[in-house]
Every structure is written in structure tokens, then in C-alpha cells.
N, C-alpha and C positions, 0 to 999 in steps of 0.2 A: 165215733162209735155208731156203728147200725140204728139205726131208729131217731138220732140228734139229727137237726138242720141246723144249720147254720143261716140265725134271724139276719148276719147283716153281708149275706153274700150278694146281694140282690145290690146293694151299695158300693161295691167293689167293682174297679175301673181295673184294665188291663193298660198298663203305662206304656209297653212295648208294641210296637205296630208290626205290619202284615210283614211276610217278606218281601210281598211288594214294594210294601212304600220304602225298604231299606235299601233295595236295589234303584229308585232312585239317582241320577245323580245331582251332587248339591250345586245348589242354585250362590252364584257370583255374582257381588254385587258391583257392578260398573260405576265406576263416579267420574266422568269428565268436564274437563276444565269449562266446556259448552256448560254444563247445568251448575256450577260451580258458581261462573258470573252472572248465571239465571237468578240464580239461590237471590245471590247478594244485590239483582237489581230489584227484585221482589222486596228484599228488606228497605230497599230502598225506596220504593213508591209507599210502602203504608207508612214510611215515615213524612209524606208530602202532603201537605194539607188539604183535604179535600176543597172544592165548591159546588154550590150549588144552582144552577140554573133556573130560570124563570117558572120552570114548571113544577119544581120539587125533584127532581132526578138529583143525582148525587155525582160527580165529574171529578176526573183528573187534569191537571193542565197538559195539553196537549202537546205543547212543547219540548218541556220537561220527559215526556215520557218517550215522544221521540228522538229527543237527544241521548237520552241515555241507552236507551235501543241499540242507537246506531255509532255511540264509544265502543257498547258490549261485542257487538259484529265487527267492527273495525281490529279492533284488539284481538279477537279471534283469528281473525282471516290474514291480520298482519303479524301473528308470533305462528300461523302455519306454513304464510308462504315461503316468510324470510330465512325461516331455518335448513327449508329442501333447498332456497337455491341458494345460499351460504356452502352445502354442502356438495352440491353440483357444478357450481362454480365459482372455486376458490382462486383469492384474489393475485392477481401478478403485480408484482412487485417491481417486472421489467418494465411495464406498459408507463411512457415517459408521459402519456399525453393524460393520464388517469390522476388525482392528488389521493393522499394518503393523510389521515388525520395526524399524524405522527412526524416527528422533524427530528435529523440526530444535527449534535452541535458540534465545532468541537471544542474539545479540552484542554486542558493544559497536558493529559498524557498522550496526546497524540501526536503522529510526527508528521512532518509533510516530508516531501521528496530528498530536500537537500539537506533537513537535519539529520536523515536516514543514511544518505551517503556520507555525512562526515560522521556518525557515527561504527560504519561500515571500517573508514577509513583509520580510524581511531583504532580501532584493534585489529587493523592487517599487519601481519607480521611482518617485520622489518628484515631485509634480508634473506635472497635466495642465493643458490648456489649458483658462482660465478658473476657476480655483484658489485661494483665498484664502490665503497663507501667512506666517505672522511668523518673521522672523529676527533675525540680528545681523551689521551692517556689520562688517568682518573684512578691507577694503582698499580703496583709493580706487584707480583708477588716470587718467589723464587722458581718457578716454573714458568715464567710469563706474564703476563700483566693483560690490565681488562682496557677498552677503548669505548666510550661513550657512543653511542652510536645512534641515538636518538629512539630506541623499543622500549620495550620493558623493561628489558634486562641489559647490560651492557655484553658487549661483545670479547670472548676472552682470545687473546693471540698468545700463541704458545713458544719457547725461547726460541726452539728452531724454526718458525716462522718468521721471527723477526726481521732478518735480512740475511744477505747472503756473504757466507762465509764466517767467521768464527767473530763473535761483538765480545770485548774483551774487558768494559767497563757499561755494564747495562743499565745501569743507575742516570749513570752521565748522558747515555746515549737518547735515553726514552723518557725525560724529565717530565713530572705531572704538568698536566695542562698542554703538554706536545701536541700541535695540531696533525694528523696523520693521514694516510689515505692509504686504506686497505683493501683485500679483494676476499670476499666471501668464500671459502673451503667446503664450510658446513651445516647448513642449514638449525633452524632452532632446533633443541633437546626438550624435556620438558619443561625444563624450569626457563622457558623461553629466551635461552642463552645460545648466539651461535659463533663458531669458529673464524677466526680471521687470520690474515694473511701478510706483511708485507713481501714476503719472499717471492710467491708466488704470483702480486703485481708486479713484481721487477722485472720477474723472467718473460712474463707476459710481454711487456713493454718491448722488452727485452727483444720477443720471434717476432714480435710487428715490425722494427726498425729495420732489423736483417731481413724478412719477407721482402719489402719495400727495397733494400739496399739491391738486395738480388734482383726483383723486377726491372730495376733503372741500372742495370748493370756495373754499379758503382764498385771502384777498387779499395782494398781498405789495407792498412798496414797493420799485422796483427806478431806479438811477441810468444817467440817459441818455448815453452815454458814444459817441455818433454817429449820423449820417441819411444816409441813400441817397433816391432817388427814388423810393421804395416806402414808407419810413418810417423810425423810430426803430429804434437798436440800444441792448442794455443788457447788464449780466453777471448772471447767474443763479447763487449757487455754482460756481463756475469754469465755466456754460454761456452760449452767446450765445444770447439772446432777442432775439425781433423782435418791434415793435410796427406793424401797417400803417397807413397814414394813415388808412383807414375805420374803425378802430376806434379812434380819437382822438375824445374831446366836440367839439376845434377843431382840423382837421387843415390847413385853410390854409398858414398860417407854422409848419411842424414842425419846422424846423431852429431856431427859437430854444427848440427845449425841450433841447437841449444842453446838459447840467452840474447840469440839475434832475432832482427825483425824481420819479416818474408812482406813482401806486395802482393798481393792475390787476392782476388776475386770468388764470388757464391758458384758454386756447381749444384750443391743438391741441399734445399732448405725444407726442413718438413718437420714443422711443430711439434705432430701428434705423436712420432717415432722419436722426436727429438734427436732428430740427425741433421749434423751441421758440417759438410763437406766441402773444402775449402779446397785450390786451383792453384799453383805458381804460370802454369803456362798459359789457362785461358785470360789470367790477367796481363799477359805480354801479347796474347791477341786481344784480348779487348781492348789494350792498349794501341794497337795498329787500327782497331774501330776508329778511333777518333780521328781519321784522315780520312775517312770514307764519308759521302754521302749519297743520297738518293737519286737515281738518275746519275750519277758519275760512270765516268766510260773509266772501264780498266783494261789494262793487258797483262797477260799471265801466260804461262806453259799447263798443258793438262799430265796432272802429279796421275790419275788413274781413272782409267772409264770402269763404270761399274753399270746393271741394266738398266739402273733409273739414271744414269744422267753423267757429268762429266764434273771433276774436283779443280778446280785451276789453284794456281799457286798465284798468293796476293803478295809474296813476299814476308816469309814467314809465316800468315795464316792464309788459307785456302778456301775458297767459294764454292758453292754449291751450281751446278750448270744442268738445272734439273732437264728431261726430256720433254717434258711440255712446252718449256722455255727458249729449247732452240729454234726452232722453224714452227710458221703456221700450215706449210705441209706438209704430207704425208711421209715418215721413215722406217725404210726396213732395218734399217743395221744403225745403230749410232757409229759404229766405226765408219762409216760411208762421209761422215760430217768431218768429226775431228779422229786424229790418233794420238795416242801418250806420245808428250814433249810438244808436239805443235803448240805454235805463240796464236793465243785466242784473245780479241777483244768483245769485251760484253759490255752489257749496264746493269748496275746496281740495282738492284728489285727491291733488295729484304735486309733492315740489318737488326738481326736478332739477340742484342744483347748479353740477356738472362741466360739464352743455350747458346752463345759465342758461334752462331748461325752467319754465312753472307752468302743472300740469293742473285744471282744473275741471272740474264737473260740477255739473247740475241737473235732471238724473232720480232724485237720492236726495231732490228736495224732493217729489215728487209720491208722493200717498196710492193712486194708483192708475195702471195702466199708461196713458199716450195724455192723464194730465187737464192738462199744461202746454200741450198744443196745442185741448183743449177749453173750458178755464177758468182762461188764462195770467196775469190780473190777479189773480186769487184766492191763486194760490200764489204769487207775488212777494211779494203783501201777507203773509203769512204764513210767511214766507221763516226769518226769526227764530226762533220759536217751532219750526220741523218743523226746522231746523238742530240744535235741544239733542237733537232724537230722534235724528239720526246722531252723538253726539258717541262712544257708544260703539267706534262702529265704525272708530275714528281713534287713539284713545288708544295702540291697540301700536304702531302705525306711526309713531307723534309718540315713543315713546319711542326707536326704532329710532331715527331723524335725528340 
């Protein structure tokens, strides 16, 4: 109201400050670990017992105060440096020549090198495809029966695997406990079970023998046991060999060679196609091989000149008179040397079993290059005598056959 004062304004503080002072910014109070150990070395001298000196002055010991001075600085200077170069440079672990507070031992769970490999070996699967393996029969079931084989799983061999040709009491034949040797078909399934074989180690066995037979040009006697219209069929160690009418001595009437035995020799052996081509005639030449040896002088008629070289007749099989072979000089015509029917002596070069091959040659008769085409009677006649001078050059090769 107009004409009241107010007795206690004069008393009255204004709580709120200027806008200055609000505009202000608030003041942070900093507390580091430097004044922190200050604080606490401070508490610690007024708790050290003063002395007093001769004159009345009041004293700290002087030790005391330096020592703990120079812990509080130490301590400082050593938790600032140690952490930047901690950080700058972190420690290698490679460095062989540095020690490391730390030691690892080992355990009982750790492996070294070779309990590592036989535990490797411990669970390699048993059996890849094409694997030669001996077990023991261990159950027959009517599809087949399982063979021990030393995996996880035993190995199952299926009835027509067994062997070859029809097994007519399989109880009897594949008694538990049968010691066996099979050949891997099929690698493991998942229940780590894989396929086995004997059929198809037999046959195996089987193209290595004949491979080999036919290498060594060996003759074998095989029973005629059927004819097609191409030829004779026979068994070869559980393999079907063919015999073609063309390679019969009398291929006419072929079907009556039925139930008899033929002598003949490998022409064409080949695993992969499983073709087994069988000879009556190359085995009544390779049967003439076996009079022939390396370095032997022969005489023959020429059965046919052809561009590569000349065919002589051995008496029944015939030689090959390559053109390299006749003279060391130079020929325009091979007919200028020999003609068909002329009687030629050579020497034995080649004798090629497997391809019922014989190589001759009659440029090792000539005393000088070109002289069988200048003075061809002269070295025929004298064929004999310059044959004993190449005998040397024969002899390793006669021992090789």
C-alpha cells in the first residue's frame, strides 16, 4: 500500500547473482596422483616425532624426510615412464636372447611328434581302391560274407565277387576263420565298410602272367572250349582268349577243333580293353625262333621287296632285310642289290619274340662302305668267314635273350 515501507527491506539479501557471474565457467577441481602422495607424505611427517636442537628451534630428522621425498618421486617417475614404454614397446615373444617370467610345461595332454603320428595312423582309413589285402572270413551272410581286415569296420565281399565262375557250396568253400587275400573294388561307405574282391585278384594275377607270357614269347597249350564266326574261343587262367580263323595253319572247318587242344602263342594282350588274341601260326614261327640266334648267318630266297627293305624266307618264317641294313653306302634302287627269289645270306640282328619279328642285316658283311653293291658275289662267297669277325659284337646281346 502507498505510504507503508517495508521496516525489514534493508535486511534483505538478493541470493541470485549478476548475469556475470553466471556466465562464468565452473571452475574443475584437478586432483593428481603427484598431490595425492604429497597429501599422504605430509600425514606422514606430523606423525614423526619432532627434536629439538641446542638452541630451542624445532627439527625434523633429516633423513626420514629425505627418504620419503625420494620413495614419493621414484614412485611417480616409475608408474609414468613404465607405462608409455610398455606401450610403445610391446614385448616379442620371438626374441630367443630376451627371458620371459613365464615357463609353459608339459602335460599329460599334450602330444609330441610320434604319439601324433600314430594317432594319425590310428584312424587312416583302411583300404583304397585297388589295394591288395589279407583277412579272415569272420561271417557268411546269404549275399556274401564280411572279411576281417584290420579297420573299423570289416570288409563285406559280395557272392559274385567270390571267385570265378559259379561256387556251388559256399558254406564249405569260405569256412569262418578262412585266411584270404582280396583286392579292394570300393573304397569305404559311411559306416566305414568297404568292398572286396577275390574275383577280381585272380583276374588281375591273372593279365600279369599272360602280359609277361607274351613278353618272353612263351607258347602255351590252351583247350578249345567254342567257335563264333570269327574263330575259336578258349580259357586262359580264368581269361577268354580268342583265336581268329586267319591265324589257324587250316581255318576251313574251325568248328571241329571243338574239345581239342591248339599250341599257340600271345598276339595281342591288353588288360584295359580286356582283349586276349591268340596265334596257331605265330606259334609254329616262334617255334622256328628257337634255332635262331644272334649273330647266326642265314640263307634264304627274297619272298618280296617292298620300299623299306627286303622279306627273306627262313624256312617257313621270314626276316625282315631292313634298308638301313644292307649296305653302308649309298642306294638308289633296292632292286639294284637283290631281286625276288635271289638266295641272300645275312646275320641275325633282332629276334623279336612278342611281335614274331627277325631282323637281319648284311652291311656288317662288307669290308668297306658301298662294296655289297660294287662286288656282291665276292662278299656272299665269303659270307662265312667275315660272319666269325662280327661274332663279338653279338655275344652280350645273345646273353640278354
Amino acid at each position: 500500500m502507498k505510504g507503508v515501507s517495508d521496516n525489514n527491506a534493508q535486511n534483505k539479501k538478493h541470493n541470485k547473482g549478476s548475469k556475470k557471474d553466471l556466465k562464468k565457467p565452473l571452475q574443475v577441481l584437478h586432483i593428481s596422483k603427484k598431490d595425492t602422495l604429497k597429501e599422504k607424505q605430509e600425514l606422514v611427517n606430523e606423525n614423526i616425532p619432532e627434536e629439538i636442537n641446542p638452541e630451542g628451534n624445532v627439527i625434523k630428522p633429516k633423513s626420514i624426510q629425505g627418504k620419503e621425498n625420494l620413495n614419493i618421486d621414484n614412485e611417480i617417475q616409475n608408474n609414468s615412464d613404465n607405462s608409455y614404454l610398455a606401450l610403445d614397446k610391446p614385448q616379442n615373444f620371438l626374441d630367443k636372447e630376451k627371458e620371459f617370467p613365464f615357463e609353459r610345461k608339459v602335460d599329460e595332454f599334450d602330444f609330441d611328434e610320434s604319439a601324433f603320428l600314430e594317432a594319425l595312423n590310428a584312424n587312416e582309413p583302411i583300404g583304397t581302391a585297388g589295394e591288395t589285402i589279407k583277412g579272415k572270413v569272420i561271417a557268411l551272410e546269404s549275399d556274401g560274407l564280411y572279411v576281417d581286415i584290420g579297420g573299423k569296420a570289416p570288409g563285406f565281399m559280395p557272392k559274385k565277387e567270390c571267385g570265378l565262375g559259379v561256387i556251388t557250396n559256399f558254406k564249405e568253400r569260405f569256412p569262418i576263420g578262412l585266411e584270404v587275400e582280396v583286392l579292394v573294388i570300393k573304397e569305404q561307405n559311411a559306416d566305414g565298410m568297404v568292398t572286396v574282391s577275390s574275383r577280381a585278384l585272380t583276374l588281375r594275377q591273372s593279365w600279369e602272367k599272360v602280359s609277361n607270357s607274351a613278353k618272353n614269347g612263351d607258347l602255351i597249350e590252351v583247350l578249345i572250349n567254342g567257335f563264333n564266326r570269327g574263330g575259336l574261343t578258349c580259357d586262359v587262367d580264368g581269361l577268354r582268349g580268342f583265336v581268329p580263323r586267319s591265324q589257324l595253319e587250316n581255318g576251313q572247318d574251325h568248328q571241329s577243333f571243338v574239345g581239342k587242344t591248339l599250341k599257340v602263342a600271345f598276339l595281342e594282350v591288353n588288360p584295359e580293353s580286356r582283349k586276349l588274341v591268340l596265334s596257331e601260326k605265330k606259334a609254329s614261327l616262334v617255334s622256328k625262333f628257337a634255332n635262331l640266334t644272334l649273330g647266326q648267318l642265314i640263307e634264304g630266297k627274297v619272298l618280296a621287296v617292298k620300299t623299306y627293305g627286303f622279306f627273306i624266307d627262313l624256312g617257313g618264317a621270314s626276316g625282315l632285310l631292313h634298308q638301313s641294313s644292307i649296305t653302308k653306302g649309298s642306294i638308289r634302287s633296292l632292286r639294284e642289290v637283290f631281286v625276288e627269289g635271289e638266295t641272300v645270306k645275312a646275320l641275325v640282328t633282332e629276334i623279336d619274340l612278342e611281335k614274331g619279328r627277325i631282323g637281319l642285316n648284311t652291311a656288317l658283311l662288307e669290308n668297306s662302305a658301298g662294296e655289297l653293291i660294287i662286288d656282291k658275289e665276292k662278299v656272299m662267297r665269303e659270307a662265312s668267314d667275315r660272319a666269325l669277325k662280327t661274332k663279338s659284337l653279338f655275344e652280350t646281346k645273345d646273353q640278354e635273350i
